[in-house]
C-alpha positions in Angstrom: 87.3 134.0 185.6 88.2 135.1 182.2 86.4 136.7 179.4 86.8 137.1 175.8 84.5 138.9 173.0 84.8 138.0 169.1 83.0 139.2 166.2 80.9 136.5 164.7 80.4 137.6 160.6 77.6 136.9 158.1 78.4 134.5 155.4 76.6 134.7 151.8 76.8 132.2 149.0 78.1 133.4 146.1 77.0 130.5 144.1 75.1 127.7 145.3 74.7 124.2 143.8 73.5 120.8 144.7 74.7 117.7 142.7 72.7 114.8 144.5 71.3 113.3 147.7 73.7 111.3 149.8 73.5 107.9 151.2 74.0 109.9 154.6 70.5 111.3 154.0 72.7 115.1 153.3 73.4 116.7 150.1 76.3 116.8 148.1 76.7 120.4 147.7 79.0 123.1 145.9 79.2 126.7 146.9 81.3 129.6 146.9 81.2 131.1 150.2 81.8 134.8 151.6 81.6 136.2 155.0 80.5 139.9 155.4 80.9 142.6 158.2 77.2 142.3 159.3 78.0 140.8 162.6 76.9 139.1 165.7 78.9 139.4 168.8 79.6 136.8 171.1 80.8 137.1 174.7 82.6 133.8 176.6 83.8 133.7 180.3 85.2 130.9 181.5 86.2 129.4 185.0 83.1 130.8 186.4 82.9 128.0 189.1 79.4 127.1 187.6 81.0 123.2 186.0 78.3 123.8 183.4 78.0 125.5 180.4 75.2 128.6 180.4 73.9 130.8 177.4 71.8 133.9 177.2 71.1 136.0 173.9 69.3 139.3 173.3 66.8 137.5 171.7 64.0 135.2 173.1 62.7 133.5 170.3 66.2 132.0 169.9 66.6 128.8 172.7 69.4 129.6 175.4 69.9 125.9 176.3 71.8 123.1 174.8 69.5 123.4 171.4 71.7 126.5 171.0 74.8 126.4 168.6 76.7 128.2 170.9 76.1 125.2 173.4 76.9 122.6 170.9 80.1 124.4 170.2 80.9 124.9 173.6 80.0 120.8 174.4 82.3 119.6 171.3 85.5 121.6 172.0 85.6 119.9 175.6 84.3 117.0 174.9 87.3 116.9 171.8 90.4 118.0 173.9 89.1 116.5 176.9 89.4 119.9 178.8 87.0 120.2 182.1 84.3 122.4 182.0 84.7 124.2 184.9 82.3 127.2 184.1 81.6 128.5 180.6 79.3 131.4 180.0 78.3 133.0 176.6 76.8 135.9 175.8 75.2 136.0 172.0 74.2 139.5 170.8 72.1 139.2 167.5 72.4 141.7 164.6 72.2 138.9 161.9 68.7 138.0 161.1 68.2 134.1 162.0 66.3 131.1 159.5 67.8 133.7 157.2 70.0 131.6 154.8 73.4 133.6 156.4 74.6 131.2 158.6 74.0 133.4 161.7 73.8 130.5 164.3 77.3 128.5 162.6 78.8 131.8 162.7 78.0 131.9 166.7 79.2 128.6 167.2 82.5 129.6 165.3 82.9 132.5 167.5 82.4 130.3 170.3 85.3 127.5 169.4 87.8 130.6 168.5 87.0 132.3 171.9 87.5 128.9 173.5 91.0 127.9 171.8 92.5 131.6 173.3 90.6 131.5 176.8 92.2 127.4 177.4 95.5 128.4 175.5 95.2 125.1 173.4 97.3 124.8 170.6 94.5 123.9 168.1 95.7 124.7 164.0 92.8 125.8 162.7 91.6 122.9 160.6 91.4 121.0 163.5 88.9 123.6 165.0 87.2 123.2 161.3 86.5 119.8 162.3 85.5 120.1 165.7 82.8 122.8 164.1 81.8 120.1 161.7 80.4 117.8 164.2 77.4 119.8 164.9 76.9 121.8 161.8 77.4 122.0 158.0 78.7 125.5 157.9 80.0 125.9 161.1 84.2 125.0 159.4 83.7 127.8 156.8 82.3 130.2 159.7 85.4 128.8 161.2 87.8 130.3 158.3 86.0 132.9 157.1 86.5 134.8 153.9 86.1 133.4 150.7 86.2 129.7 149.8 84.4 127.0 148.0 82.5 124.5 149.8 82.2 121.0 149.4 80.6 118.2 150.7 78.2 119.1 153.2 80.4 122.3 153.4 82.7 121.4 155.5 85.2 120.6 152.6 86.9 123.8 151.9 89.0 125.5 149.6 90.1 129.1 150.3 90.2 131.0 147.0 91.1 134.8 146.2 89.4 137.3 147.9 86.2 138.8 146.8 86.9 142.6 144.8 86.0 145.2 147.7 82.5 146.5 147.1 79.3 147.0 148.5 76.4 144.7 149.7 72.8 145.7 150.3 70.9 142.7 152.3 67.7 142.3 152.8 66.0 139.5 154.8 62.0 139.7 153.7 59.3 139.2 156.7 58.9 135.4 156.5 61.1 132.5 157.2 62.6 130.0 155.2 63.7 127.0 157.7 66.9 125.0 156.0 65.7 121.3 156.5 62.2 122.2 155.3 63.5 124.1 152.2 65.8 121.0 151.5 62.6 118.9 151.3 61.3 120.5 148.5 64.6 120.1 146.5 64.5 117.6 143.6 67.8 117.3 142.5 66.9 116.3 138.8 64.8 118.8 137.9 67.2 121.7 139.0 66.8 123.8 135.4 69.6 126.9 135.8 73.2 125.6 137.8 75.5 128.2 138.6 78.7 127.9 136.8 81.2 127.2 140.0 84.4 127.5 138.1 83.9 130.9 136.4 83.2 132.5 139.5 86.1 131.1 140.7 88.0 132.8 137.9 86.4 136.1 138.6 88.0 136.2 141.9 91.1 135.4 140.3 90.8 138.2 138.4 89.6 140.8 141.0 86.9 141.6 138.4 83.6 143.2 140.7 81.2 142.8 137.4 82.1 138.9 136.2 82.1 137.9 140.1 78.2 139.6 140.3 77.5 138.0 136.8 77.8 134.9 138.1 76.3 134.7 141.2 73.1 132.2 141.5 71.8 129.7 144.0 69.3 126.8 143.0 67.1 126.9 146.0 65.3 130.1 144.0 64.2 127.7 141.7 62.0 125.9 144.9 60.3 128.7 146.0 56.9 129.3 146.8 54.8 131.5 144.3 54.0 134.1 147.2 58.1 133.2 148.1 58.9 134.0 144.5 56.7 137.7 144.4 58.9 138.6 147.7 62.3 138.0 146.9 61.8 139.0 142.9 60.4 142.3 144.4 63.5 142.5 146.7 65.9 142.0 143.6 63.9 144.2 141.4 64.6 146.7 143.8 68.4 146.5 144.3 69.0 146.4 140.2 66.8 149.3 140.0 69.1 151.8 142.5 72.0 150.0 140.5 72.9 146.7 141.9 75.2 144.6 139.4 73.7 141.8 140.2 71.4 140.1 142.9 70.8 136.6 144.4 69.1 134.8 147.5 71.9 133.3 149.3 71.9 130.2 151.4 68.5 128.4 152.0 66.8 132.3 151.9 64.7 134.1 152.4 67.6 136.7 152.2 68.6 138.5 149.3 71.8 140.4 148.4 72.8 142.7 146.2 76.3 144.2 145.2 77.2 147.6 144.5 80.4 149.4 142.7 79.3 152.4 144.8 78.2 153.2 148.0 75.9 155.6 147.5 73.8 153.1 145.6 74.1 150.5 147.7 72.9 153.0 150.7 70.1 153.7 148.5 68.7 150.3 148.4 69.2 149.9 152.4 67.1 152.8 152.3 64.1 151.8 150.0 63.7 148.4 151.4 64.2 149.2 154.8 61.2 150.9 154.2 59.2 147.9 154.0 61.5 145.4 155.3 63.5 145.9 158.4 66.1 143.5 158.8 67.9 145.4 155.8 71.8 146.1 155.9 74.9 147.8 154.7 77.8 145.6 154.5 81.2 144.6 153.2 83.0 141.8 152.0 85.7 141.1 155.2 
């Protein structure tokens, strides 16, 4: 039996847009992409003599069978390299917050596939594990690669681009849930008012420049909130500009919001008011 442990990041959207509804049923999106230091950490073992795959998390609102993205991930890298399963055990530890917009469960899967590749010694380049992660979810190739790129497609089309400036990220998840496929249901692709501009964020992080990367950050699901959504996450960002955020944003499908800092003493400020009120509130990095 063998046993591996990998870090499984955060990932925020920088910019978020959605140009129309496929034939597929999905979305044609557009997003740039980061992963953070927040972190959940995922355990794998494998040989274990079991010929099945088993999952347990910390957590038991989150399902430990094969409706888990660590399952799926698990399933798809056997079932693509044709490897037996002749035991496979994970271990998820949560620290990321979950129907949170941050990609907590891709990022699992992700961990999953890399741990996998080193345990079996397969000689898998990574794009290849990118589209092994895009059989059973969206964001699970970026979660794959990590850093900073723009996403396409359904987001499994990537582009890596120039690393974000360092700096520092306040993130606040408020106390309800925003589900993905349910927020998606409310989008009407027409009547999205306020786009953000993809290609001039790209040139901020061309540039290394911290304040044009935070000027442009934006995500169009804002604009299908909820009223009582809307007094939440306004109140959030309200917050975060006030202790001296550049610039904040929901990211992903929400409810989480994000703010970055030029300082850390400001951005530890922010943890500290809204953790206050809201729990799942964090300190991070751009990694």
């Amino acid at each position: 039996m063998r046993e591996l442990t990998k870090k499984a990041p955060a990932k925020l959207n920088l910019t978020l847009d959605i140009l129309r509804r496929r034939e597929d049923g999905y979305h044609e999106m557009k997003m740039v992409m980061q992963t953070i230091s927040l972190c959940d950490t995922v355990s794998v073992w494998v040989d274990t003599g079991s010929g099945k795959t088993i999952v347990r998390t910390d957590n038991a609102a989150l399902p430990d069978g094969p409706e888990n993205i660590a399952y799926k991930a698990a399933a798809a890298f056997y079932a693509a390299t044709g490897m037996e399963n002749t035991g496979t055990e994970i271990l998820v530890e949560k620290h990321i917050p979950f129907c949170a917009g941050m990609a907590g469960g891709s990022a699992d899967g992700a961990a999953v596939l890399h741990a996998l590749r080193e345990l079996t010694g397969i000689a898998l380049p990574d794009r290849r594990l990118e589209e092994i992660g895009g059989t059973f979810g969206s964001d699970v190739p970026f979660c794959v690669r990590g850093g900073t790129a723009l996403a396409e497609g359904r987001g499994e089309v990537l582009t890596t681009l120039p690393s974000m400036p360092a700096c520092w990220i306040a993130v606040c998840k408020p106390d309800f849930d925003l589900p993905t496929p349910a927020l998606f249901h409310r989008v009407q692709v027409d009547k999205i008012c306020r786009r953000p501009d993809t290609e001039k964020m790209t040139v901020a992080l061309s540039n290394g420049n911290l304040s044009a990367v935070a000027a442009e950050l934006g995500d169009v699901f804002e604009e299908f909130l909820l009223p009582e959504e809307r007094i939440k996450i306004d109140g959030i960002k309200k917050t975060m500009l006030n202790c001296g955020a550049l610039n904040a944003a929901m990211t992903g499908s929400g409810p989480t919001v994000f703010g970055l800092f030029d300082r850390e003493s400001k951005a530890q400020q922010a943890v500290e008011v809204l953790r206050a009120v809201y729990s799942q509130t964090f300190l991070a990095q751009p990694i």
